[in-house]
MARSE-967161 format. One line per field, with one value per residue: residue in one letter; x, z, y of N, C-alpha, C in turn. Coordinates in nm, 3 decimals. Example, Ala and Ser with C-alpha at 12.3 -4.5 7.8 and 13.67 -1.06 7.14 Angstrom:
<sites>
r: (a,s)
neast: (1.319,1.285)
nup: (0.780,0.708)
nnorth: (-0.569,-0.225)
caeast: (1.230,1.367)
caup: (0.780,0.714)
canorth: (-0.450,-0.106)
ceast: (1.320,1.290)
cup: (0.780,0.787)
cnorth: (-0.330,0.003)
</sites>
This chain:
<sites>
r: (x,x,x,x,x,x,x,x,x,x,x,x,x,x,x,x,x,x,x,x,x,x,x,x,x,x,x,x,x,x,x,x,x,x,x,x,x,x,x,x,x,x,x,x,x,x,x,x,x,x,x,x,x,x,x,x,x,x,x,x,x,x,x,x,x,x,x,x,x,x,x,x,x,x,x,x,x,x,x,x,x,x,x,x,x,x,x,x,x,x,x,x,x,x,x,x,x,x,x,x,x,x,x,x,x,x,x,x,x,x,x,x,x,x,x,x,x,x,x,x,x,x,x,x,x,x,x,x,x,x,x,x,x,x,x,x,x,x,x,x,x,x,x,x,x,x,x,x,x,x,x,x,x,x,x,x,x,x,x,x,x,x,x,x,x,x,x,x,x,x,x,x,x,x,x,x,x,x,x,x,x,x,x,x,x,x,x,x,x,x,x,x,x,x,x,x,x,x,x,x,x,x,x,x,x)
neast: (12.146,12.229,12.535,12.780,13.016,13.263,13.461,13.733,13.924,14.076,14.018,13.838,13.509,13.459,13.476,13.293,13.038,13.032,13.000,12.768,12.602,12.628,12.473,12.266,12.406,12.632,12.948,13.243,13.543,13.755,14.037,14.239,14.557,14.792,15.100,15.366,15.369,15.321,15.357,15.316,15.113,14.817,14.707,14.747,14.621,14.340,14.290,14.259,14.092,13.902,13.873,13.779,13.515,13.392,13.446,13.549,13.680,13.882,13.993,14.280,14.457,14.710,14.748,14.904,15.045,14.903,14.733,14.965,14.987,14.779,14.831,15.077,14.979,14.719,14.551,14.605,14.424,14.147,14.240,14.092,13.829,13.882,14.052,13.887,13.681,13.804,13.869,13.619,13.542,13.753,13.648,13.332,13.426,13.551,13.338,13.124,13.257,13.230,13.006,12.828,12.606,12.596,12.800,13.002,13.044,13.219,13.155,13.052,12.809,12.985,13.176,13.466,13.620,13.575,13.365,13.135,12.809,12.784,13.006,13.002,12.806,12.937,13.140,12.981,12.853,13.098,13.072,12.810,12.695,12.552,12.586,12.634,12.614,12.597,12.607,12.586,12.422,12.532,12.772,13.142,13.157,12.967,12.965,13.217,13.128,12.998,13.178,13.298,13.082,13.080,13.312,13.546,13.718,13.944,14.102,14.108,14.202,14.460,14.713,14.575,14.616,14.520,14.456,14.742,14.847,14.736,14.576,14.660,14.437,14.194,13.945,13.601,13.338,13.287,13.316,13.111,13.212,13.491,13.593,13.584,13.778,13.976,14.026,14.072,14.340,14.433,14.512,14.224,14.097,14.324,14.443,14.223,14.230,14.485,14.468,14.263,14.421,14.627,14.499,14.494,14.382,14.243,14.178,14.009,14.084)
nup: (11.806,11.516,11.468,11.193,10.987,10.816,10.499,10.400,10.176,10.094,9.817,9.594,9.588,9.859,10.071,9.990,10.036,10.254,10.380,10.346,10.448,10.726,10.781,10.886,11.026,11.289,11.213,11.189,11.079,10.874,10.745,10.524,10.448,10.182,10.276,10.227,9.985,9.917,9.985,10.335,10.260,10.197,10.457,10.623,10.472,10.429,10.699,10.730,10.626,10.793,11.011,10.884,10.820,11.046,11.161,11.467,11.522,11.411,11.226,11.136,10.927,10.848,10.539,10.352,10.318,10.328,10.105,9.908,9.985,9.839,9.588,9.569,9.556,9.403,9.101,8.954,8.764,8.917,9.135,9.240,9.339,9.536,9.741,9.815,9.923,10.143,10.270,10.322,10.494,10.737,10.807,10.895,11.124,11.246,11.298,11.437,11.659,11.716,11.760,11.515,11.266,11.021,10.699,10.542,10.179,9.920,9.638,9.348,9.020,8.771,8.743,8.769,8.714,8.976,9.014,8.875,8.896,8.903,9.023,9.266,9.394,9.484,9.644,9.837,9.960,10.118,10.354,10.636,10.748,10.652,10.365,10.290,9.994,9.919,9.713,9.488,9.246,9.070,8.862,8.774,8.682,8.844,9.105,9.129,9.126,9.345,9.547,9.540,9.627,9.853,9.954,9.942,9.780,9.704,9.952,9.850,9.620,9.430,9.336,9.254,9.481,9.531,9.366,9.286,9.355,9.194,8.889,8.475,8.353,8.474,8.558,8.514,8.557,8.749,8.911,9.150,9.211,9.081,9.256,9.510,9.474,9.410,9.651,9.852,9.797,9.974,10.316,10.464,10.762,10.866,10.732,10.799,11.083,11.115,11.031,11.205,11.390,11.354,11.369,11.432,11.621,11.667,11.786,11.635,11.643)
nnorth: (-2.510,-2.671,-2.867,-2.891,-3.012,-2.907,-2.931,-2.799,-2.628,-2.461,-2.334,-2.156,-2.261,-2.444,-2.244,-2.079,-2.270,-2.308,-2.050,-2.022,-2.246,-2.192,-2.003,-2.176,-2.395,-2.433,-2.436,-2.660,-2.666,-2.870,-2.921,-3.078,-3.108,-3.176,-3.175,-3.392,-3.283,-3.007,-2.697,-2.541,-2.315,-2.359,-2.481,-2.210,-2.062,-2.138,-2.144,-1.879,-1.815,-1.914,-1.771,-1.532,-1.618,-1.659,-1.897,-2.081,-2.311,-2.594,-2.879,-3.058,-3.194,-3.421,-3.522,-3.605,-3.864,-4.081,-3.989,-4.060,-4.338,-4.430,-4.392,-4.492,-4.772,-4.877,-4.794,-4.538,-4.398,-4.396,-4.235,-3.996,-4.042,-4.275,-4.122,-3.931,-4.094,-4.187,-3.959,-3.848,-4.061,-4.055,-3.793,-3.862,-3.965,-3.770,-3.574,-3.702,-3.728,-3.464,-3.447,-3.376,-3.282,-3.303,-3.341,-3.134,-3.039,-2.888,-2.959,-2.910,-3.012,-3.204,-3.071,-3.145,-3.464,-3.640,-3.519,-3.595,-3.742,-4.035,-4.075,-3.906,-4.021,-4.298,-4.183,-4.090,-4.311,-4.416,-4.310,-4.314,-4.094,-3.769,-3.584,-3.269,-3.104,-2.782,-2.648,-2.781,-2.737,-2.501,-2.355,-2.322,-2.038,-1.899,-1.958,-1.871,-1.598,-1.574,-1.597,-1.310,-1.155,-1.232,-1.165,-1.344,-1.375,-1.283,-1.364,-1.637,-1.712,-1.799,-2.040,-2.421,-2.689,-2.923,-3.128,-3.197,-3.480,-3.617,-3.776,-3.750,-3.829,-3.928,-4.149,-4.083,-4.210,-4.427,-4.753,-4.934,-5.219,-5.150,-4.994,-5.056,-5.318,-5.196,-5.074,-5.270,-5.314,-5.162,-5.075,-4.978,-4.941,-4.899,-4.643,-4.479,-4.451,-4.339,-4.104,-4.000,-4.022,-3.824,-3.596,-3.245,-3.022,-2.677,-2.393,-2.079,-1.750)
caeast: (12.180,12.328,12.677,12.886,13.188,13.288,13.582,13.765,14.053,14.137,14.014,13.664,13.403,13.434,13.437,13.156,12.960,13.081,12.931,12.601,12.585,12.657,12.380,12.191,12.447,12.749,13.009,13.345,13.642,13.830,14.123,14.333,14.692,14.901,15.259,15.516,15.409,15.295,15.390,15.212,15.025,14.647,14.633,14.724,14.471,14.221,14.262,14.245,13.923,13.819,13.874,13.710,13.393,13.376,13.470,13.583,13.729,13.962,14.049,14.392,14.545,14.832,14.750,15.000,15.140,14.800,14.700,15.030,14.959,14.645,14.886,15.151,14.929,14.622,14.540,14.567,14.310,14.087,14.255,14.017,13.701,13.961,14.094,13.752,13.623,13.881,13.867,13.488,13.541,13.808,13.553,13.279,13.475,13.551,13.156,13.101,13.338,13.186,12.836,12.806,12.444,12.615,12.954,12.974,13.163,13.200,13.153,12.956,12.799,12.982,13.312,13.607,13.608,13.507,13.205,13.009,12.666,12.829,13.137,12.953,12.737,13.018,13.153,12.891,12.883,13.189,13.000,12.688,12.669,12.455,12.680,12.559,12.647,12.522,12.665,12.569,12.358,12.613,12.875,13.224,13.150,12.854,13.056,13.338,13.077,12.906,13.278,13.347,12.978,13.122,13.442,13.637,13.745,14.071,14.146,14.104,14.275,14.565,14.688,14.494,14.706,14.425,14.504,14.889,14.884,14.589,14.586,14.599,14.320,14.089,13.775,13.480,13.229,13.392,13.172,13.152,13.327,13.583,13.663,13.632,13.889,14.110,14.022,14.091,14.505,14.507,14.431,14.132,14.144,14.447,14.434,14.148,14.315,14.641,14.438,14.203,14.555,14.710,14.450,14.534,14.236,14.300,14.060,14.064,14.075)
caup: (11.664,11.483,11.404,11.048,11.003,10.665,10.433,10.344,10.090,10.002,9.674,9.571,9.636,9.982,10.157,9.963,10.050,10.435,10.420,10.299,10.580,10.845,10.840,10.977,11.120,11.358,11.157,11.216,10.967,10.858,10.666,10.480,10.432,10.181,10.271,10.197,9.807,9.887,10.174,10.412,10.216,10.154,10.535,10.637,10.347,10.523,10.849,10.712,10.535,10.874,11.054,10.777,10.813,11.175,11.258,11.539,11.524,11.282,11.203,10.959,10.870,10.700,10.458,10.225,10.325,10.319,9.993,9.855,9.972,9.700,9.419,9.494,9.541,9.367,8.981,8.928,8.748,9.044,9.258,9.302,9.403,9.661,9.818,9.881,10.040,10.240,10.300,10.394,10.628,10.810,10.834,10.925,11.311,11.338,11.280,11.537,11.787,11.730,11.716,11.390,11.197,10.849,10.665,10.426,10.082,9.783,9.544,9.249,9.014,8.663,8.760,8.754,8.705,9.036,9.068,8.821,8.955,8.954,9.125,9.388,9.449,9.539,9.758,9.949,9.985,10.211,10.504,10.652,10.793,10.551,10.318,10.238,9.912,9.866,9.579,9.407,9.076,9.022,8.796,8.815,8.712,8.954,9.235,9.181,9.153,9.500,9.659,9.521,9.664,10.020,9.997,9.956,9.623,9.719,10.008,9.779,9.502,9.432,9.295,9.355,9.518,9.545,9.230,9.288,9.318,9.083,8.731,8.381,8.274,8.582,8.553,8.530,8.564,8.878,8.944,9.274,9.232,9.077,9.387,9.623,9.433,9.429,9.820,9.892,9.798,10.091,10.451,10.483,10.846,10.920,10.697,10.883,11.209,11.149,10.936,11.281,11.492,11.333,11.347,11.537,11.648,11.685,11.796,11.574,11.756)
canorth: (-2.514,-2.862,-2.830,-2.919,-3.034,-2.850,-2.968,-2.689,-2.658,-2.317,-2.294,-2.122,-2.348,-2.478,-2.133,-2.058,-2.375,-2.325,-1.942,-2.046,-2.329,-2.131,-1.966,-2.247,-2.446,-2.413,-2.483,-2.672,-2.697,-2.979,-2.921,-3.213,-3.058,-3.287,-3.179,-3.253,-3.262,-2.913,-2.627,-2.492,-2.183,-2.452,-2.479,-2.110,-1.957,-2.229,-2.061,-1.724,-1.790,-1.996,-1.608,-1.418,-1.678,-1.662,-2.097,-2.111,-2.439,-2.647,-2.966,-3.045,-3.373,-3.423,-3.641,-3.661,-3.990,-4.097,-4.017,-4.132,-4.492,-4.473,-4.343,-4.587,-4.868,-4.845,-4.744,-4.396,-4.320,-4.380,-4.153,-3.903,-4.096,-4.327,-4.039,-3.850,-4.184,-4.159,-3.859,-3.855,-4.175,-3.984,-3.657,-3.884,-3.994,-3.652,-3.560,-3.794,-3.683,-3.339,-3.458,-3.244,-3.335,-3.316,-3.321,-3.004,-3.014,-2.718,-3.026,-2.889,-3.137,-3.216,-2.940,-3.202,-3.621,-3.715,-3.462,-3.656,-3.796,-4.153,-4.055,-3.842,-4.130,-4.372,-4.114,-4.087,-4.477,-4.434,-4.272,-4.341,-3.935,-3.726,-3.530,-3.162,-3.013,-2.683,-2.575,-2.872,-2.755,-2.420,-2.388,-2.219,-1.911,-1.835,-1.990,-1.736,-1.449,-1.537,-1.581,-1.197,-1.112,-1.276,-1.079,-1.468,-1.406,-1.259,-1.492,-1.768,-1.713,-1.880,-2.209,-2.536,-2.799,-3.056,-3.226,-3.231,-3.598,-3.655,-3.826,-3.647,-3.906,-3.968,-4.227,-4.022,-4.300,-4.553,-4.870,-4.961,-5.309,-5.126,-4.864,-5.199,-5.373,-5.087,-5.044,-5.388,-5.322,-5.083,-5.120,-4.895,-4.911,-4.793,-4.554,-4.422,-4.448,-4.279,-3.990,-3.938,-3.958,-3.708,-3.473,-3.103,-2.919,-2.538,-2.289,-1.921,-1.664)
ceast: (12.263,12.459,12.723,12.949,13.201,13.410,13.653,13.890,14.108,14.088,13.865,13.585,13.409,13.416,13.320,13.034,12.960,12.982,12.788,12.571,12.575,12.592,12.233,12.223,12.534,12.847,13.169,13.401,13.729,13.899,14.241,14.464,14.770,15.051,15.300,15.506,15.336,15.324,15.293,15.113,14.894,14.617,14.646,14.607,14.342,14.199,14.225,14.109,13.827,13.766,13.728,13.538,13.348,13.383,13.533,13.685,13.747,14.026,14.166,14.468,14.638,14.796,14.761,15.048,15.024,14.723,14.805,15.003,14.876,14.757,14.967,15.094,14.762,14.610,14.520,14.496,14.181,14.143,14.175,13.938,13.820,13.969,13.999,13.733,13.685,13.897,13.701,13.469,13.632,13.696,13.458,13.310,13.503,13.422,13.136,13.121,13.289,13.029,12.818,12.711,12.487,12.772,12.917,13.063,13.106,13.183,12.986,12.933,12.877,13.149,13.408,13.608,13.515,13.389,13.112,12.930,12.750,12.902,13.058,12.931,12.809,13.094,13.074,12.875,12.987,13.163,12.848,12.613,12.629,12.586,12.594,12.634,12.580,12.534,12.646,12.560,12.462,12.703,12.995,13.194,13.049,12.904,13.148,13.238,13.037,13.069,13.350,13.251,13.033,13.216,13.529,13.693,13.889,14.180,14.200,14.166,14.375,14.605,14.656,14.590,14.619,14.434,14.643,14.921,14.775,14.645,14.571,14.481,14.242,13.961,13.675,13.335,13.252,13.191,13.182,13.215,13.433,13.685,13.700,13.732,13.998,14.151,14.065,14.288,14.532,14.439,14.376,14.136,14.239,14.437,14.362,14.180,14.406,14.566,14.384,14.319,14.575,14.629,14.455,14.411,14.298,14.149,14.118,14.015,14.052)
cup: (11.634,11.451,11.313,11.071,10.832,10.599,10.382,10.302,10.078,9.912,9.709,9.623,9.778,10.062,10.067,10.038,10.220,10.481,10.392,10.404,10.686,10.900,10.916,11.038,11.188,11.285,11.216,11.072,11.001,10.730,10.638,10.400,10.326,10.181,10.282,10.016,9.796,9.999,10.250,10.374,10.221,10.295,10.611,10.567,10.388,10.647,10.848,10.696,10.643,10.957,10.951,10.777,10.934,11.212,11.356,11.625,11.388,11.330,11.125,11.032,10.778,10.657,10.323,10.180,10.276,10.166,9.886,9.849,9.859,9.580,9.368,9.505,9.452,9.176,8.989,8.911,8.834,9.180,9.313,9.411,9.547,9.745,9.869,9.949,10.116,10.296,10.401,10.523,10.733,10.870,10.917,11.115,11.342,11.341,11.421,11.618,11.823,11.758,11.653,11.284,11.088,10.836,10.550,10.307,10.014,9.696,9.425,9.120,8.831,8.643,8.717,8.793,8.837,9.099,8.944,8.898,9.024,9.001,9.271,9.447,9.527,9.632,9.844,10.013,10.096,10.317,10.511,10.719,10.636,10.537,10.232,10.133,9.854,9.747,9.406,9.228,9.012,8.972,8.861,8.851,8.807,9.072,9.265,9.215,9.271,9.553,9.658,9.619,9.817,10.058,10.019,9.846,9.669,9.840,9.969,9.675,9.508,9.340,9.325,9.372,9.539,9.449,9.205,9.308,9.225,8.906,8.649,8.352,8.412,8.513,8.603,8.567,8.662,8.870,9.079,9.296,9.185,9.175,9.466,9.598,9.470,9.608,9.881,9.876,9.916,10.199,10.495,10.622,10.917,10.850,10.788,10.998,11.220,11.053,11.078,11.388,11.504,11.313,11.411,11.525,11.722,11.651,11.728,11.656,11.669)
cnorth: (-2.640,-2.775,-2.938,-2.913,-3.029,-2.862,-2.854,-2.653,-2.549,-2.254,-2.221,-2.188,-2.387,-2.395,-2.081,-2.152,-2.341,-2.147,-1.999,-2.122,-2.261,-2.082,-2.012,-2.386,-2.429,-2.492,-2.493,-2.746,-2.790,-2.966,-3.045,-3.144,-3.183,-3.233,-3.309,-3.244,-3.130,-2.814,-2.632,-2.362,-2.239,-2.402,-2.345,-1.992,-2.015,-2.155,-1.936,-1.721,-1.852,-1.803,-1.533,-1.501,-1.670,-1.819,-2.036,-2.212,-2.513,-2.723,-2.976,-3.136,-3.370,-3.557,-3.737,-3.774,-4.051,-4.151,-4.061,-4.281,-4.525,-4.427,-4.453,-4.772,-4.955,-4.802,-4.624,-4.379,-4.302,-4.233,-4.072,-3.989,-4.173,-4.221,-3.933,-3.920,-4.213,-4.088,-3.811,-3.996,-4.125,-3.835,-3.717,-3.928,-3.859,-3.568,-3.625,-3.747,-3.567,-3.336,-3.339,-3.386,-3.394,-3.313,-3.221,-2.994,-2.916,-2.784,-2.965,-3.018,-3.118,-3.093,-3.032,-3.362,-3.665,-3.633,-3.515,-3.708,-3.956,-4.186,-4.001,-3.946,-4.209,-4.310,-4.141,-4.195,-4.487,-4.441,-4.295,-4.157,-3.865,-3.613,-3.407,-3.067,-2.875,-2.571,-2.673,-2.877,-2.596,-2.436,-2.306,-2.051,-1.836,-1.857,-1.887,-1.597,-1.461,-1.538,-1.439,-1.119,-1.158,-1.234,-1.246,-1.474,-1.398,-1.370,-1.591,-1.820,-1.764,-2.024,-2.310,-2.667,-2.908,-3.133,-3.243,-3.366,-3.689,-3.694,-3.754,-3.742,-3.983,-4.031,-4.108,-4.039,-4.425,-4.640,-4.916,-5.112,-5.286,-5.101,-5.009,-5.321,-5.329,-5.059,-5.181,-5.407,-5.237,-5.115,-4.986,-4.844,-4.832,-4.640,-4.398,-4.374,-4.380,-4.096,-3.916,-3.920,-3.849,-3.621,-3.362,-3.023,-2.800,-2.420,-2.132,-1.841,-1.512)
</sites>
């Protein structure tokens, strides 16, 4: 069986997206923690919901510092799209390392600034590993009803800390010489490097 390496936040959508996968790939979790601008409840409700899915295995990065560098160096309103492709270029070495086929997000299309078509797109641009959204053409409310139908509703619930360093007025439409402008004030590299450092792999039991 191939194995995924599945992004997984807490919220609705990604343990949805991660159950549906599962059933035809071996799935491994990769959780992006940003303490300290948030506790530790994202990556414990991550682990819970890794249990309750049957993973086995979990990734988690703190990468608070991380995505600060894009806030305080960078134009806000970009933040999203930056900090995904960063986020997916970090996923993509640990794909690798796992030899996992695909990378798995809960990104539905048209939900929140940087899931527009022309945001996705430039995401995806980051990595050269095939990026599997399976939740793609659903909206909220059908998303929450299958995570009630999976018994993840309650798990999941909660407040979403993924936009805690996010813009009130996010670009909805990024150009790709924009992002590479904006990527060009930070050292991508490293970034990369100190994101796959600090990563703690922890088997559920």
């Amino acid at each position: 069986m191939h194995k995924a390496l599945c992004l997984i936040s807490g919220g609705y959508d990604s343990p949805v997206a991660s159950s549906i996968i599962k059933e035809r790939f071996e799935p491994i979790a990769l959780h992006f923690s940003i303490q300290p601008f948030t506790d530790s409840k994202p990556e414990l409700k991550t682990k819970n919901i890794c249990k309750l899915l049957g993973i086995k295995k979990i990734y988690v990065i703190s990468a608070g510092k991380l995505f600060a560098e894009i806030v305080n160096k960078c134009n806000h309103r970009y933040y999203y799209v930056l900090s995904k492709r960063l986020m997916l270029r970090i996923a993509e070495k640990i794909a690798r390392k796992e030899r996992c086929s695909f990378i798995v997000t809960g990104e539905s299309l048209g939900q929140v600034s940087s899931q527009t078509l022309d945001n996705l797109t430039l995401i995806d641009k980051a990595a050269k590993l095939t990026v599997l959204r399976p939740l793609l053409a659903y909206d909220k409310n059908e998303i929450i009803s299958m995570s009630k139908d999976l018994c993840l509703y309650e798990i999941s619930t909660g407040p979403e800390v993924c936009d805690r360093l996010g813009p009130k007025n996010p670009k909805t439409r990024c150009n790709e010489k924009s992002i590479k402008e904006e990527e060009r004030k930070l050292s991508i590299p490293n970034l990369v490097s100190n994101g796959v450092k600090n990563a703690k792999c922890e088997y559920i039991h």
